[in-house]
Biopython code that builds the backbone (N, CA, C, O; Angstrom):
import numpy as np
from Bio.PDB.StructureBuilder import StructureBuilder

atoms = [
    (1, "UNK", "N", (14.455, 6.239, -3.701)),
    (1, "UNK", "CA", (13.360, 5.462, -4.262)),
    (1, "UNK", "C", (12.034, 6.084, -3.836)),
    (1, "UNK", "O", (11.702, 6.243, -2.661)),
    (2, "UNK", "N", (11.264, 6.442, -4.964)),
    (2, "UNK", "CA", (9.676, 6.804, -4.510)),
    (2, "UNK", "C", (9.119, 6.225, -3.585)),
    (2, "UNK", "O", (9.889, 5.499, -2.956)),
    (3, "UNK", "N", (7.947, 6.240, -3.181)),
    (3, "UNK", "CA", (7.105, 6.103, -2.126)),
    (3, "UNK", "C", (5.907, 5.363, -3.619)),
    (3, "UNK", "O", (5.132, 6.037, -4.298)),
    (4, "UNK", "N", (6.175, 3.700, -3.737)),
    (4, "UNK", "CA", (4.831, 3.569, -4.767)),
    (4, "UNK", "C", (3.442, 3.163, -4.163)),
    (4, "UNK", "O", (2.440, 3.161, -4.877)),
    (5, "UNK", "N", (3.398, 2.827, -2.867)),
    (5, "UNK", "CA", (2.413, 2.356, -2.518)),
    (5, "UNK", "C", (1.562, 3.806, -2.437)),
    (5, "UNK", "O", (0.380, 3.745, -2.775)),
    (6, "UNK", "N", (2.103, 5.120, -2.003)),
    (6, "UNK", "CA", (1.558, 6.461, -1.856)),
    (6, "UNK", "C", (1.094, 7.249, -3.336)),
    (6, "UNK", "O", (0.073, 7.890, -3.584)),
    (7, "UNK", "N", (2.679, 6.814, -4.487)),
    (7, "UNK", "CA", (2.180, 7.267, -5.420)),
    (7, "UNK", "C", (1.008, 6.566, -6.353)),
    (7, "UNK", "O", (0.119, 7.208, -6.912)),
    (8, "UNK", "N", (1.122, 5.559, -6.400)),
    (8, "UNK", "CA", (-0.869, 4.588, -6.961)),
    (8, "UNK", "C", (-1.819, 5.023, -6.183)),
    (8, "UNK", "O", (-2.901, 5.011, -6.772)),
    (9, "UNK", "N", (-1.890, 5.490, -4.862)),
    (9, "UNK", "CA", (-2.930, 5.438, -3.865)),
    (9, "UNK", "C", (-3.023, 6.998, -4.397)),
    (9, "UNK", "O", (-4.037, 7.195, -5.067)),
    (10, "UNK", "N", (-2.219, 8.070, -4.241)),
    (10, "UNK", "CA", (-2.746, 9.472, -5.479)),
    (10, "UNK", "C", (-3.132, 9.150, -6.428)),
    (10, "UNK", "O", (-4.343, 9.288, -6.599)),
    (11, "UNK", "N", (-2.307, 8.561, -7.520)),
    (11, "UNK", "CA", (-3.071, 8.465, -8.530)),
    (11, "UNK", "C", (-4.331, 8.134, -8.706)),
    (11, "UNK", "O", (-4.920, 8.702, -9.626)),
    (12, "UNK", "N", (-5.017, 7.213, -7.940)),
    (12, "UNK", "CA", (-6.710, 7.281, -7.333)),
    (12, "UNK", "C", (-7.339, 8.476, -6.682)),
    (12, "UNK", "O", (-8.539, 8.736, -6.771)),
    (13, "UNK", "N", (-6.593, 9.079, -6.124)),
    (13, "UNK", "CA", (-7.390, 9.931, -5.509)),
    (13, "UNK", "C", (-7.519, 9.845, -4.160)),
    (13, "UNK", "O", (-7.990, 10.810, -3.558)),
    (14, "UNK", "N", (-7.224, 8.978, -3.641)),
    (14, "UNK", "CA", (-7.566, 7.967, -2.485)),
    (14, "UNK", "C", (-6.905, 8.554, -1.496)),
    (14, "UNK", "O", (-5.692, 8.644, -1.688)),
    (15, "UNK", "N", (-7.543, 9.221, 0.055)),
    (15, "UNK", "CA", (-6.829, 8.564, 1.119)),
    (15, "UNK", "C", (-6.494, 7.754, 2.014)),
    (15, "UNK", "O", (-7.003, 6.634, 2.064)),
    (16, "UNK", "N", (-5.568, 8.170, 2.891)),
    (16, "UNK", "CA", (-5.098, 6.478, 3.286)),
    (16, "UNK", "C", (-5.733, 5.365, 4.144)),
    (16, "UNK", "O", (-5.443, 4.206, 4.442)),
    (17, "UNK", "N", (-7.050, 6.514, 4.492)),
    (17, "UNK", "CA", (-8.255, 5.843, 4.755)),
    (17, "UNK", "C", (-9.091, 4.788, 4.061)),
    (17, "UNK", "O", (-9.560, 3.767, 4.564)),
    (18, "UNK", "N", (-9.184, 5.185, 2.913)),
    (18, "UNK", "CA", (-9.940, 4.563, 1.767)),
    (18, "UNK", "C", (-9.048, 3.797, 1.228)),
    (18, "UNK", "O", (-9.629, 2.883, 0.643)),
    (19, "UNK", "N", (-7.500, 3.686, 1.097)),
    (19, "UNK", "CA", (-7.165, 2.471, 0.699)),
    (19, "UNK", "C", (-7.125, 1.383, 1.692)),
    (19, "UNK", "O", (-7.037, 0.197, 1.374)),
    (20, "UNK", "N", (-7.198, 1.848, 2.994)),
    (20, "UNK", "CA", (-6.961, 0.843, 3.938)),
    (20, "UNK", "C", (-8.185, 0.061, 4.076)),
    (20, "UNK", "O", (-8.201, -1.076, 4.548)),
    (21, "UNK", "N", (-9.453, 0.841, 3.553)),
    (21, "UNK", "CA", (-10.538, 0.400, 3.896)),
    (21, "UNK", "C", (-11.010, -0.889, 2.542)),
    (21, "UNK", "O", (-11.834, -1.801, 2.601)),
    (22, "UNK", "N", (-10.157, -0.490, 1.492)),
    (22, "UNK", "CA", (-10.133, -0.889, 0.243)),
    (22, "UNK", "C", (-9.189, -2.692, 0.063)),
    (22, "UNK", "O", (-9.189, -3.548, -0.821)),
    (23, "UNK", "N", (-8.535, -2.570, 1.352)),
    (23, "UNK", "CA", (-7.345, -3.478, 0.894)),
    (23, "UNK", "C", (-7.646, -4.286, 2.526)),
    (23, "UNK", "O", (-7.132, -5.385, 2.735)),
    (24, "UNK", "N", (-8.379, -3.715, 3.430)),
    (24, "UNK", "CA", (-9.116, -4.207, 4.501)),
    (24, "UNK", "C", (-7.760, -4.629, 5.481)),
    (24, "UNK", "O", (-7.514, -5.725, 5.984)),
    (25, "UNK", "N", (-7.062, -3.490, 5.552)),
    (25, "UNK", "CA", (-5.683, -3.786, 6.508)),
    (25, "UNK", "C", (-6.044, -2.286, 7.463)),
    (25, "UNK", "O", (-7.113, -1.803, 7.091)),
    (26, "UNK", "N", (-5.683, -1.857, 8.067)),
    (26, "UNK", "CA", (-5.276, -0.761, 9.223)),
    (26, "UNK", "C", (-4.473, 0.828, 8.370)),
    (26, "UNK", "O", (-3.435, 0.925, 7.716)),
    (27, "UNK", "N", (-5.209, 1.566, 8.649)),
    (27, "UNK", "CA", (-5.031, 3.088, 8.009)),
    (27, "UNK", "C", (-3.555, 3.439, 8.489)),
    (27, "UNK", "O", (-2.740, 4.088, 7.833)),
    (28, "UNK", "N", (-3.343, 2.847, 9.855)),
    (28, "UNK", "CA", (-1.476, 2.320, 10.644)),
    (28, "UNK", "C", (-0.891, 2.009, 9.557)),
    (28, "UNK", "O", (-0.083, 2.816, 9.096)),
    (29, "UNK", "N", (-1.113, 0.921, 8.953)),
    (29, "UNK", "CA", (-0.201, -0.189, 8.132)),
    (29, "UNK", "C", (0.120, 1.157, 7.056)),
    (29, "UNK", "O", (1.195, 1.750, 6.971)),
    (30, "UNK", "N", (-0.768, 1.360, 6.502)),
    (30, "UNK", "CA", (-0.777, 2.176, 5.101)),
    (30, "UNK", "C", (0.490, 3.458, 5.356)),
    (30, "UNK", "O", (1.489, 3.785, 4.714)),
    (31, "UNK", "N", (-0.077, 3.895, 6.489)),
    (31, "UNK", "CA", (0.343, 5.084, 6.880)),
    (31, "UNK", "C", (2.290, 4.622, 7.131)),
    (31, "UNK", "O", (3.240, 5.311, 6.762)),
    (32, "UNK", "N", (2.351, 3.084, 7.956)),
    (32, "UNK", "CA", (3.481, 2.952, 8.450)),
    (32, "UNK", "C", (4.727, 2.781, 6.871)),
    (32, "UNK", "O", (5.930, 3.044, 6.890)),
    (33, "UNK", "N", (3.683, 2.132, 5.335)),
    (33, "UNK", "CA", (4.334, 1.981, 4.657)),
    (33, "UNK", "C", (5.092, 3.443, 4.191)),
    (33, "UNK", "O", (6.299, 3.685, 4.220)),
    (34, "UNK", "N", (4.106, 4.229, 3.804)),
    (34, "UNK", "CA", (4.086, 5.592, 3.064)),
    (34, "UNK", "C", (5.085, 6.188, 4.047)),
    (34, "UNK", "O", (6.029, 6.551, 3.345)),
    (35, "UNK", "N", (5.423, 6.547, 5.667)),
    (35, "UNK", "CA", (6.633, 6.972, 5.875)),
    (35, "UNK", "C", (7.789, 6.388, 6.053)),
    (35, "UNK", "O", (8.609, 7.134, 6.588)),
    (36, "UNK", "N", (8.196, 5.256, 5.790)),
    (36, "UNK", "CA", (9.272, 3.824, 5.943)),
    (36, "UNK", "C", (9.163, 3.593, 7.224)),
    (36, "UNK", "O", (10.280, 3.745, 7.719)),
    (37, "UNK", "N", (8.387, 3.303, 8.020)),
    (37, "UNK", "CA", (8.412, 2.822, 9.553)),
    (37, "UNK", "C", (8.141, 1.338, 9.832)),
    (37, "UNK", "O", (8.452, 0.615, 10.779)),
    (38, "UNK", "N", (7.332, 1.080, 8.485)),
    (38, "UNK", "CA", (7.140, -0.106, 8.249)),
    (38, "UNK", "C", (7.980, -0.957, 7.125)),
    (38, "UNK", "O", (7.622, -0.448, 6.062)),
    (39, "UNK", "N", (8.696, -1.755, 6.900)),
    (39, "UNK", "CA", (9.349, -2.300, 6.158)),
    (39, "UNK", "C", (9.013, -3.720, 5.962)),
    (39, "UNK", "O", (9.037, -3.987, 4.761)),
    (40, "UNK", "N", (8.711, -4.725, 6.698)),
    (40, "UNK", "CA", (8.670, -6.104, 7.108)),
    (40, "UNK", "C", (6.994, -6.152, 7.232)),
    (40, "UNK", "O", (6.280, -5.423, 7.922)),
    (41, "UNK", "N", (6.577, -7.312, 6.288)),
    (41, "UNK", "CA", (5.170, -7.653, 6.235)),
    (41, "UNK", "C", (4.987, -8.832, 5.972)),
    (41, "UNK", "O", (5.849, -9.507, 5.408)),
    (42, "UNK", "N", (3.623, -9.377, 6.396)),
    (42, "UNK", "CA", (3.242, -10.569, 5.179)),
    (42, "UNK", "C", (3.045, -10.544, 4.236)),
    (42, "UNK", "O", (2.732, -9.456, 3.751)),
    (43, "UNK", "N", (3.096, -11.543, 3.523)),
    (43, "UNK", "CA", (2.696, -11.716, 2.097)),
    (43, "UNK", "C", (1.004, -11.271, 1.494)),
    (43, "UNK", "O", (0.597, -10.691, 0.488)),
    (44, "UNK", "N", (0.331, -11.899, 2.719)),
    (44, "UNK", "CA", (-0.983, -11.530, 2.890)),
    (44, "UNK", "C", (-1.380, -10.186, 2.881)),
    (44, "UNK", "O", (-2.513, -9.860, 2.526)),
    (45, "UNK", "N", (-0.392, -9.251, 3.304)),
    (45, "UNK", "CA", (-0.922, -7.773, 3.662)),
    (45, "UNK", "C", (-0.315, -7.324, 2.089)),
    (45, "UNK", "O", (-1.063, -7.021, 1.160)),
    (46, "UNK", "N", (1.299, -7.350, 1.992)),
    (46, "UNK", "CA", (1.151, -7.164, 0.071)),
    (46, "UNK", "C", (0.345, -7.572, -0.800)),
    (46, "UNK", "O", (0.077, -6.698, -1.624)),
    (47, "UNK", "N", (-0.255, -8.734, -0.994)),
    (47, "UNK", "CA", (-1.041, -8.749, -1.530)),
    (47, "UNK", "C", (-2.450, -7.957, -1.672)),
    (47, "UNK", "O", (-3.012, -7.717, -2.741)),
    (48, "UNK", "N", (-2.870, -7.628, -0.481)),
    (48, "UNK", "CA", (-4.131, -7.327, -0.085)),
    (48, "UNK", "C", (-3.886, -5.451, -0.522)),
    (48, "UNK", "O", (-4.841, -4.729, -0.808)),
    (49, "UNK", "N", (-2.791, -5.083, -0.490)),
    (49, "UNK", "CA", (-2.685, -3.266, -0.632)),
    (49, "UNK", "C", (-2.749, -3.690, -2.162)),
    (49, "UNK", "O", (-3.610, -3.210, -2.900)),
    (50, "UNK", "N", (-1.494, -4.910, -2.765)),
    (50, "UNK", "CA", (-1.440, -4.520, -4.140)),
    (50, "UNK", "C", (-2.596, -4.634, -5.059)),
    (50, "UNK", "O", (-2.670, -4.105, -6.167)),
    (51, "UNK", "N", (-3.273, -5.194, -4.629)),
    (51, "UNK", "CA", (-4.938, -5.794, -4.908)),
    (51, "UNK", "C", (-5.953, -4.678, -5.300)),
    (51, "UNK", "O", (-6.671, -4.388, -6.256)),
    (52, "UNK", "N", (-5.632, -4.191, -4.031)),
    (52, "UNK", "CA", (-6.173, -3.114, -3.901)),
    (52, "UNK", "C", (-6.036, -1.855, -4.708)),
    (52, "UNK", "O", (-6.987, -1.099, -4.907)),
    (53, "UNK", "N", (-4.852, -1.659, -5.155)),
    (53, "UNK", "CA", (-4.646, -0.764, -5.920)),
    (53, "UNK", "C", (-4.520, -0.796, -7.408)),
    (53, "UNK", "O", (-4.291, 0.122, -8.195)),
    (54, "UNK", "N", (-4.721, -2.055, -7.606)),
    (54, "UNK", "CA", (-4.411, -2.684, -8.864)),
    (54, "UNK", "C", (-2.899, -2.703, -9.738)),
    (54, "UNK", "O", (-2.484, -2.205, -10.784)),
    (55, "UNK", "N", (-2.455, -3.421, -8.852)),
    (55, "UNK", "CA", (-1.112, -3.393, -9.400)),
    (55, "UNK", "C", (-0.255, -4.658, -8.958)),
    (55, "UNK", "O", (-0.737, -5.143, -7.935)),
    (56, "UNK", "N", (0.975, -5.407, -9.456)),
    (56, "UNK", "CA", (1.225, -6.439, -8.951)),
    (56, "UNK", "C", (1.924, -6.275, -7.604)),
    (56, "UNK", "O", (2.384, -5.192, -7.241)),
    (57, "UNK", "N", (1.990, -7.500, -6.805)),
    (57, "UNK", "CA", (2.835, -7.525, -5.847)),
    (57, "UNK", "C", (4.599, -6.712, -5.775)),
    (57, "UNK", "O", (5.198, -6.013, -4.958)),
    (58, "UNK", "N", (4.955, -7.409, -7.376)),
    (58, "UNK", "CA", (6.423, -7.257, -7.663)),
    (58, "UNK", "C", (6.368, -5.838, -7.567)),
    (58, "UNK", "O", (7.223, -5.147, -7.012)),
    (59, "UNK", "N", (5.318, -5.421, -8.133)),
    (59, "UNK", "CA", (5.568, -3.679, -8.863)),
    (59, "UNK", "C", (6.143, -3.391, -7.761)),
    (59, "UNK", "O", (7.352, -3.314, -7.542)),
    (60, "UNK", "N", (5.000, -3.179, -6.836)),
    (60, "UNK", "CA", (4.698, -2.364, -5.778)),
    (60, "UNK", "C", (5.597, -2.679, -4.559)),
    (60, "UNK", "O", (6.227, -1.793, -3.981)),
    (61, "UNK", "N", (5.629, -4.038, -4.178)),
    (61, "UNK", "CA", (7.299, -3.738, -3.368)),
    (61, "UNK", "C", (8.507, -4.326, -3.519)),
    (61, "UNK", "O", (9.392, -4.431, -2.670)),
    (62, "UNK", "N", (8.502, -4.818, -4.975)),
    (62, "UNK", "CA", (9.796, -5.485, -5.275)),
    (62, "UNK", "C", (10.907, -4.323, -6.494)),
    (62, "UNK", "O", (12.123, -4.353, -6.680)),
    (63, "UNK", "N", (10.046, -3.595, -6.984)),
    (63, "UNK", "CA", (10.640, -2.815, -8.043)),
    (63, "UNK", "C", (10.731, -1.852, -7.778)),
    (63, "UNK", "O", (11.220, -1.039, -8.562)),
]
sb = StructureBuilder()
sb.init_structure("model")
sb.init_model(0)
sb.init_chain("A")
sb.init_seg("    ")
for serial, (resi, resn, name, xyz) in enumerate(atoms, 1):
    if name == "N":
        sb.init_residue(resn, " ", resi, " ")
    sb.init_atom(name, np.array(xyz, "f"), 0.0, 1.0, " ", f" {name:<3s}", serial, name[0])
structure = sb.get_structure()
């Protein structure tokens, strides 16, 4: 399975600086999604990346 939170955040252009700064969570978090270290979140923090990137919750970590 791709990496979608990494591949939307390219497709901007964006690094994982600027989405973190974008979605107002920790450049950690971003970073922990994009290599699987992170798996387990709130709802609050999905929301806030998927927000951020413009895309739904489901997309981005349910599909």
């Amino acid at each position: 399975m791709k990496n979608k939170i990494k591949y939307y955040r390219e497709l901007k252009g964006w690094s994982q600086e600027e989405l973190a700064d974008k979605a107002k969570v920790s450049r950690t978090t971003i970073s922990g999604f994009e290599s699987g270290t992170i798996k387990v979140t709130t709802n609050t923090t999905m929301d806030k990346i998927s927000e951020a990137l413009g895309v739904s919750t489901i997309e981005l970590f349910y599909t």
